[in-house]
TORLUM-466137 format. One record per residue (C-alpha): x, y, z. Coordinates in nm, 3 decimals, padded with zeros to 5 digits, always signed. Example, Ala and Ser with C-alpha at 12.3 -4.5 7.8 and 13.67 -1.06 7.14 Angstrom:
atom u +01.230 v -00.450 w +00.780
atom u +01.367 v -00.106 w +00.714
***
This chain:
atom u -00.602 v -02.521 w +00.930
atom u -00.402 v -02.413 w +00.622
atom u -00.328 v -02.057 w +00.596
atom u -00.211 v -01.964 w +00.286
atom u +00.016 v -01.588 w +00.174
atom u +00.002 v -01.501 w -00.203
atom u +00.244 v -01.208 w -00.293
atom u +00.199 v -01.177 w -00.682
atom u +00.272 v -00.921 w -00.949
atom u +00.188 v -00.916 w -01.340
atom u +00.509 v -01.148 w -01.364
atom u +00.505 v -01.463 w -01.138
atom u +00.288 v -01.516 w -00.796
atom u +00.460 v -01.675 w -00.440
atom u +00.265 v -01.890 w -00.246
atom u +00.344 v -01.961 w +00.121
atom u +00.113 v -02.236 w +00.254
atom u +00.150 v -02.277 w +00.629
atom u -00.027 v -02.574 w +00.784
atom u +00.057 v -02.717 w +01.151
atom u +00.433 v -02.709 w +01.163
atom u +00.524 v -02.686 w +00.800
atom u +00.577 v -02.436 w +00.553
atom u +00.567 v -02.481 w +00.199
atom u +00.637 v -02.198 w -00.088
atom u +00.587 v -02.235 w -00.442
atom u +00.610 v -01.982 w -00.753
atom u +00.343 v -01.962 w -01.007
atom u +00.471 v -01.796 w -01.356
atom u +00.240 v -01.612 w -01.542
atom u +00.382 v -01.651 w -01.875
atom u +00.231 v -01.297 w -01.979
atom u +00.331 v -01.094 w -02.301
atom u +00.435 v -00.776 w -02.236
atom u +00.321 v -00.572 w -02.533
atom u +00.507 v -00.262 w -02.674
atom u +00.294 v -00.126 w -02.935
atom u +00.467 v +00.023 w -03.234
atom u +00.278 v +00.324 w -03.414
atom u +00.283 v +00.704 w -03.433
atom u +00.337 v +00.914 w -03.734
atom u +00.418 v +00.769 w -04.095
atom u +00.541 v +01.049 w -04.274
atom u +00.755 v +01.356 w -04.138
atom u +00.523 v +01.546 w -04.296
atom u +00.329 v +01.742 w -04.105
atom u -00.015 v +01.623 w -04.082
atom u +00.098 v +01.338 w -04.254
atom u -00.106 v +01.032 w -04.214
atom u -00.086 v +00.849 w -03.886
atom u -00.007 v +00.475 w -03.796
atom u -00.300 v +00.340 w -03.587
atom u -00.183 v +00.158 w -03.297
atom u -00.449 v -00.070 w -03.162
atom u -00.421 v -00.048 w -02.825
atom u -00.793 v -00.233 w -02.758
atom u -00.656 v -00.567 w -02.887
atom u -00.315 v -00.532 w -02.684
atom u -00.525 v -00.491 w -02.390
atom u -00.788 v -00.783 w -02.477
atom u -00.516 v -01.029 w -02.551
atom u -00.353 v -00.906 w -02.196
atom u -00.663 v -00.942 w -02.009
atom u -00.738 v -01.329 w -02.172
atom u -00.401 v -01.404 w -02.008
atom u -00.403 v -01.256 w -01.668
atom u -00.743 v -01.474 w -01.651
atom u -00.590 v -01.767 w -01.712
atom u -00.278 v -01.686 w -01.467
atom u -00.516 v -01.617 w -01.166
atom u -00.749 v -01.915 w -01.232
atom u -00.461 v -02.104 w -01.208
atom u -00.350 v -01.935 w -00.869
atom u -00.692 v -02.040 w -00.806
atom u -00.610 v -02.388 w -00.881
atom u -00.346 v -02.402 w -00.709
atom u -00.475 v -02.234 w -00.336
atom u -00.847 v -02.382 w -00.335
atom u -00.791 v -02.626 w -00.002
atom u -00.708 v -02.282 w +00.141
atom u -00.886 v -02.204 w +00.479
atom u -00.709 v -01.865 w +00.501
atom u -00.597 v -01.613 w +00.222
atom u -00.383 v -01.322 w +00.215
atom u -00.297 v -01.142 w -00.096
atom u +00.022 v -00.891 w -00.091
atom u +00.125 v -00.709 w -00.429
atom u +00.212 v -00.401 w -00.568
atom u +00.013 v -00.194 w -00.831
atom u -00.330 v -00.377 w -00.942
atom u -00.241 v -00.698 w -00.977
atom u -00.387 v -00.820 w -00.627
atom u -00.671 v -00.620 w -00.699
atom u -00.729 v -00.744 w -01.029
atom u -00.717 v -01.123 w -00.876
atom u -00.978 v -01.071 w -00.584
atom u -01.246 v -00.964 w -00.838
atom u -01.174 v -01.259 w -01.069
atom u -01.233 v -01.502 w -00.740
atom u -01.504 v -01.291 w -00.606
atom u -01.671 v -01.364 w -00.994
atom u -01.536 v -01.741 w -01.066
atom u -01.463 v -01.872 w -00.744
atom u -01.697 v -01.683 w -00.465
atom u -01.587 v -01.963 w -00.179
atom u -01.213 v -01.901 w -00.233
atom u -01.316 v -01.499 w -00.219
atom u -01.453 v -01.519 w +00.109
atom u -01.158 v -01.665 w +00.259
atom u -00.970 v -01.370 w +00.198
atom u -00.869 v -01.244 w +00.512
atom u -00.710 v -00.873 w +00.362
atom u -00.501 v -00.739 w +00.046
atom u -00.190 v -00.580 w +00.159
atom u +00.038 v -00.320 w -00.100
atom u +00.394 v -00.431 w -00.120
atom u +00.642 v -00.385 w -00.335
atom u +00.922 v -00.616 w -00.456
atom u +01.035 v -00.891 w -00.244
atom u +01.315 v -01.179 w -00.227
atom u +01.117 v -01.524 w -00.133
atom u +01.285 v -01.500 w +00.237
atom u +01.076 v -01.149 w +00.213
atom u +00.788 v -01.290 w +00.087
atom u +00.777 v -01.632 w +00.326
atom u +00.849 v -01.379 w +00.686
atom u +00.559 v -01.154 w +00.563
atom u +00.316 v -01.446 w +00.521
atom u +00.460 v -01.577 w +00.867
atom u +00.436 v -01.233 w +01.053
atom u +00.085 v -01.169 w +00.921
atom u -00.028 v -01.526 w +01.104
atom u +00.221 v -01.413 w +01.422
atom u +00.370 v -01.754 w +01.312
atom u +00.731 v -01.786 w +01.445
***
């Protein structure tokens, strides 16, 4: 039985597999932009006209990518027979519902979602291991 740990964040995603007697970790990079929008006012006139900053398309462009990260997460964890996901902010959130609507199998493995912030790999690898009372 493979039981499988996935602590991720907008930034890269560990994966501890643990199958039998062996433990295997792996990091996924998400290769996301992180957007600063420029704008706000054009003049230092006082109602002046104002640079419009398009937020919509910053946030359109951000969503295409975190799809493509977390379907290949997806990729990556399918033979899974047991999945925990660990995180901080949304992130973990964000990747259940895009497995519960492109990959509803993988979804229903999901044991629990856990909040955690940052972690070194040992971190991340004894959390996957305590979770599964795995020594």
């Amino acid at each position: 039985m493979k039981k499988l740990g996935i602590w991720l964040d907008k930034e890269k995603a560990h994966l501890v597999s643990l199958k039998n007697d062996t433990e295997k970790f792996e990091t996924i990079f998400s290769e996301l932009d992180f957007f600063h929008p420029k704008g706000g006012s054009g003049t230092k006139q006082k109602g002046g006209p104002q640079d419009v900053v398009q937020d919509s398309s910053y946030l359109e462009r951000e969503n295409h990518q975190l799809k493509k990260y977390f379907h290949a997460i997806a990729e990556k964890v399918m033979d899974a027979d047991m999945l925990v996901i660990f995180g901080p902010a949304q992130a973990n959130e964000k990747l259940r519902k895009e497995l519960e609507r492109s990959y509803p199998q993988l979804a229903s493995k999901i044991k629990t979602m856990v909040k955690a912030d940052s972690m070194t790999d040992n971190q991340v690898k004894a959390l996957v291991r305590e979770f599964y009372k795995i020594d």
